[in-house]
MARZALUM-959252 format. One record per residue: x, y, z of N, C-alpha, C, O in turn; residue number from 0. Coordinates in steps of 0.05 Angstrom, whole numbers, plus 32768, in hexadecimal, padded with zeros to 4 digits. Example, Ala and Ser with C-alpha at 12.3 -4.5 7.8 and 13.67 -1.06 7.14 Angstrom:
2
nX_nY_nZ_caX_caY_caZ_cX_cY_cZ_oX_oY_oZ_num
8108_7F8E_809C_80F6_7FA6_809C_8108_7FBE_809C_811D_7FBE_80A9_0
8101_7FD3_808E_8111_7FEB_808F_8102_8001_809D_810C_8017_80A1_1
END
This chain:
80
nX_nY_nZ_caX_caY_caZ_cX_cY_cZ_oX_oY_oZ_num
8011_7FE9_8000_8000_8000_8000_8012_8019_8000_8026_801C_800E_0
8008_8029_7FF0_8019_8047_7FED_8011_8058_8006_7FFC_8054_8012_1
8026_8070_800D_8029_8089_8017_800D_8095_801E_800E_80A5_8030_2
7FF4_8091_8014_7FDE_809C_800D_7FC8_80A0_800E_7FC7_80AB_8024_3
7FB4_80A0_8005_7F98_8099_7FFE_7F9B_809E_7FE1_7F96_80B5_7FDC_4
7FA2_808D_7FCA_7FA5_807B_7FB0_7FB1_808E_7FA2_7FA7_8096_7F8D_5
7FCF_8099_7FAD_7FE6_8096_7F9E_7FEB_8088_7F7E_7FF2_8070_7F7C_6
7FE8_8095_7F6D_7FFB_8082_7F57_800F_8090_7F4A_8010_80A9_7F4D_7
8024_8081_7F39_8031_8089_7F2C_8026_8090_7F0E_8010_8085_7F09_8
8030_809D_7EFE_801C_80A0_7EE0_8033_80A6_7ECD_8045_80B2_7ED9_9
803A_80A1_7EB3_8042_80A5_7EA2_8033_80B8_7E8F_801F_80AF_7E84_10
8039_80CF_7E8B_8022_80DD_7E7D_803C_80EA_7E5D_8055_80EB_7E5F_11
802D_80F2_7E47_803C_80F7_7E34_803F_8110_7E31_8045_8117_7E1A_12
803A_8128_7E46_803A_813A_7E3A_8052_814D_7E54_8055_814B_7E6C_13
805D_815D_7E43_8073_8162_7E58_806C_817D_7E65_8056_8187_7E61_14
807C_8187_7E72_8079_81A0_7E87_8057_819A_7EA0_8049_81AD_7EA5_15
8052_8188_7EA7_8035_8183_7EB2_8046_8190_7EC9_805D_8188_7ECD_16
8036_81AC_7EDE_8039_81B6_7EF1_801E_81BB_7F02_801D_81C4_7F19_17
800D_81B3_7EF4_7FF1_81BB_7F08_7FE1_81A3_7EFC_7FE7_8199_7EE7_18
7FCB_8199_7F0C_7FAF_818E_7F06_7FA8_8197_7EEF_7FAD_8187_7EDE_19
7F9E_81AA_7EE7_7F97_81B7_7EC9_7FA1_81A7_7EB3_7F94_819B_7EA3_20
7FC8_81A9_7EB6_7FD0_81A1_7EA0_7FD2_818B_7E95_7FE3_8184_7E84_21
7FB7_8178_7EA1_7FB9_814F_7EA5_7F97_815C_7E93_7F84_814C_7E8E_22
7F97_816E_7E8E_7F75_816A_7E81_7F75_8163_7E6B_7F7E_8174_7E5B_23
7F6E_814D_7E62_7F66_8137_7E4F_7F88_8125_7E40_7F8A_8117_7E2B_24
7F99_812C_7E50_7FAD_811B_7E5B_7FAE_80FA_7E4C_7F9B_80EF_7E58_25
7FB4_80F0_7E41_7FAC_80D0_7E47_7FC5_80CA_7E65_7FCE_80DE_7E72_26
7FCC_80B2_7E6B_7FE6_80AF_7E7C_7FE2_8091_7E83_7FCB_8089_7E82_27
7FF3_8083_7E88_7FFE_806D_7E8D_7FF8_805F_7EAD_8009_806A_7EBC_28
7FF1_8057_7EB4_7FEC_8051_7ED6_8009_803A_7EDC_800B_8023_7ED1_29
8015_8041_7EE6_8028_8030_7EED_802D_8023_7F09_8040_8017_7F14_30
8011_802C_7F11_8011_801C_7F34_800D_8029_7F4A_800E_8042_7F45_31
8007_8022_7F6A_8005_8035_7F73_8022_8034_7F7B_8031_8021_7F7A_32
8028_8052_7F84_803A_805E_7F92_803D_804D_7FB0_802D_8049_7FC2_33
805C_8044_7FAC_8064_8033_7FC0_8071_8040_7FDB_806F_8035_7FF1_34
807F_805C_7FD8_808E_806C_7FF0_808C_8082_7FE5_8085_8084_7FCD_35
8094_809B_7FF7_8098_80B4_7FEF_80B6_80B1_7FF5_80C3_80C5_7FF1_36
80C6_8098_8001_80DE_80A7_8008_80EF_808E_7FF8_80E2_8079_7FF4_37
8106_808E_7FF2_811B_806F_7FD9_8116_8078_7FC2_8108_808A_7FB9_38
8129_8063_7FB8_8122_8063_7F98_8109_804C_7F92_8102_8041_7FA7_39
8102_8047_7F86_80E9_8035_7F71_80ED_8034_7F56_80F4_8044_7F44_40
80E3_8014_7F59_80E5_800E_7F40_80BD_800B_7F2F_80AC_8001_7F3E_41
80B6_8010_7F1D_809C_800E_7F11_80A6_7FFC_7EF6_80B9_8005_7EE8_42
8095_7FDF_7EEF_808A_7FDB_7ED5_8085_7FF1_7EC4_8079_8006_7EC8_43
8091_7FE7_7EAF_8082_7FFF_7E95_806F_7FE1_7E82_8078_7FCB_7E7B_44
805A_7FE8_7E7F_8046_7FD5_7E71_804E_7FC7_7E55_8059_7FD6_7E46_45
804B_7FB3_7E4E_804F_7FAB_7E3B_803E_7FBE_7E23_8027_7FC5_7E26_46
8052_7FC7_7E07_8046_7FE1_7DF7_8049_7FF4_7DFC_804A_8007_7DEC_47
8049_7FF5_7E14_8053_8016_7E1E_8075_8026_7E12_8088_8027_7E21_48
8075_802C_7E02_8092_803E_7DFF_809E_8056_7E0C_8097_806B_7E02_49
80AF_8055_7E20_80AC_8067_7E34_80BD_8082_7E24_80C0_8097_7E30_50
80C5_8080_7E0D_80D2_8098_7DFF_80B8_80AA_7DFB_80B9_80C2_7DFD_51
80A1_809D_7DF6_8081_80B1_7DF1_8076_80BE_7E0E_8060_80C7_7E10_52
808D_80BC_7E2B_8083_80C9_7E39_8095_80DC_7E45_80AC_80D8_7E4A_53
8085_80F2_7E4A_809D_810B_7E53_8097_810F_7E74_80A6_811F_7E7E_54
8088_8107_7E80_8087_8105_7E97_8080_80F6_7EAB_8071_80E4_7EA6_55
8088_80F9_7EC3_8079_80E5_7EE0_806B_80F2_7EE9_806F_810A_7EEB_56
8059_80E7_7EF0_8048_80F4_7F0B_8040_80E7_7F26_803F_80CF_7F24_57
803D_80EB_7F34_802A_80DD_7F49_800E_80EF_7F50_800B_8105_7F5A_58
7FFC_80DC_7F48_7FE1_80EB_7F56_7FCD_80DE_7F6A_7FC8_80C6_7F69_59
7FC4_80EC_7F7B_7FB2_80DF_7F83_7F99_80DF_7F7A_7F91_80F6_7F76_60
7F89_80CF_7F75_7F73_80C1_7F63_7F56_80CA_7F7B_7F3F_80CC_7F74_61
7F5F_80CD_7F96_7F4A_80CA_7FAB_7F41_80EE_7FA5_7F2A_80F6_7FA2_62
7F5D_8101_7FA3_7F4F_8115_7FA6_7F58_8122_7F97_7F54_813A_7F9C_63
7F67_811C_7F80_7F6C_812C_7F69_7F77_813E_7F65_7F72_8154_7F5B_64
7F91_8131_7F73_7FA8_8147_7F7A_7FBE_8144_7F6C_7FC4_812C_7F6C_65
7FCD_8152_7F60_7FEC_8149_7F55_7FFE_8151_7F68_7FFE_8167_7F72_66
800D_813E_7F6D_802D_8145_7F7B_803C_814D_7F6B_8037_8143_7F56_67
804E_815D_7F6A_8066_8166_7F59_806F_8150_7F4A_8073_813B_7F54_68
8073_8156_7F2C_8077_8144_7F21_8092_8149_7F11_809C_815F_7F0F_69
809D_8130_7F05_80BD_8133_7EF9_80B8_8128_7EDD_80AA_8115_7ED5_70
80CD_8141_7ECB_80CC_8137_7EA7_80DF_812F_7EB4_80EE_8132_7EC7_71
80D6_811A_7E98_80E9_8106_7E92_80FF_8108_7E7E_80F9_811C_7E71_72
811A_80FC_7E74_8121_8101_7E63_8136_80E4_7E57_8141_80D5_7E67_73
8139_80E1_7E3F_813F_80C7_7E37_8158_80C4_7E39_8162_80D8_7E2E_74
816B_80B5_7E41_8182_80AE_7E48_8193_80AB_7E2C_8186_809A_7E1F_75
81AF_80B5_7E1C_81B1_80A7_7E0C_81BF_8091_7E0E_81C7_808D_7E25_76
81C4_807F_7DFF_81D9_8065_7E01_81F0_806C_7E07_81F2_8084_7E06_77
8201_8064_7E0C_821F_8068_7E08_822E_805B_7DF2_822A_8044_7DE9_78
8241_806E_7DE9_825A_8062_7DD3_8266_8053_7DD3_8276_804F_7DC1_79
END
């Protein structure tokens, strides 16, 4: 059980998300609930899912429709 009252994590595709507003008509990814507010974590990415089509994380709560500060993402390159 998460930190919460229903915590999740979200994959959403659209970048700069800073307020509730900017999730309006959003699609996003549910990747589980939120396990700690404090470590690192690991989340499944879904089978089909391509995580290059997402520019951000979120955590929201679903009970009262709140966004926590959320982090862009950015794609790692390979190495030489």
């Amino acid at each position: 059980m998460g930190p919460g009252p229903a915590f999740h994590v979200y994959l959403v595709p659209k970048a700069s998300i800073r307020s509730s507003s900017d999730l309006k008509d959003a699609k996003f990814v549910d990747l589980g609930g939120l396990r700690s507010f404090k470590g690192s974590q690991r989340y499944a990415i879904p089978p089909g899912v391509n995580p290059k089509d997402y520019q951000t994380v979120i955590i929201w709560c679903e009970r009262f429709g709140v966004l926590i500060p959320p982090a862009d993402l950015t794609t790692a390159m390979a190495a030489r």
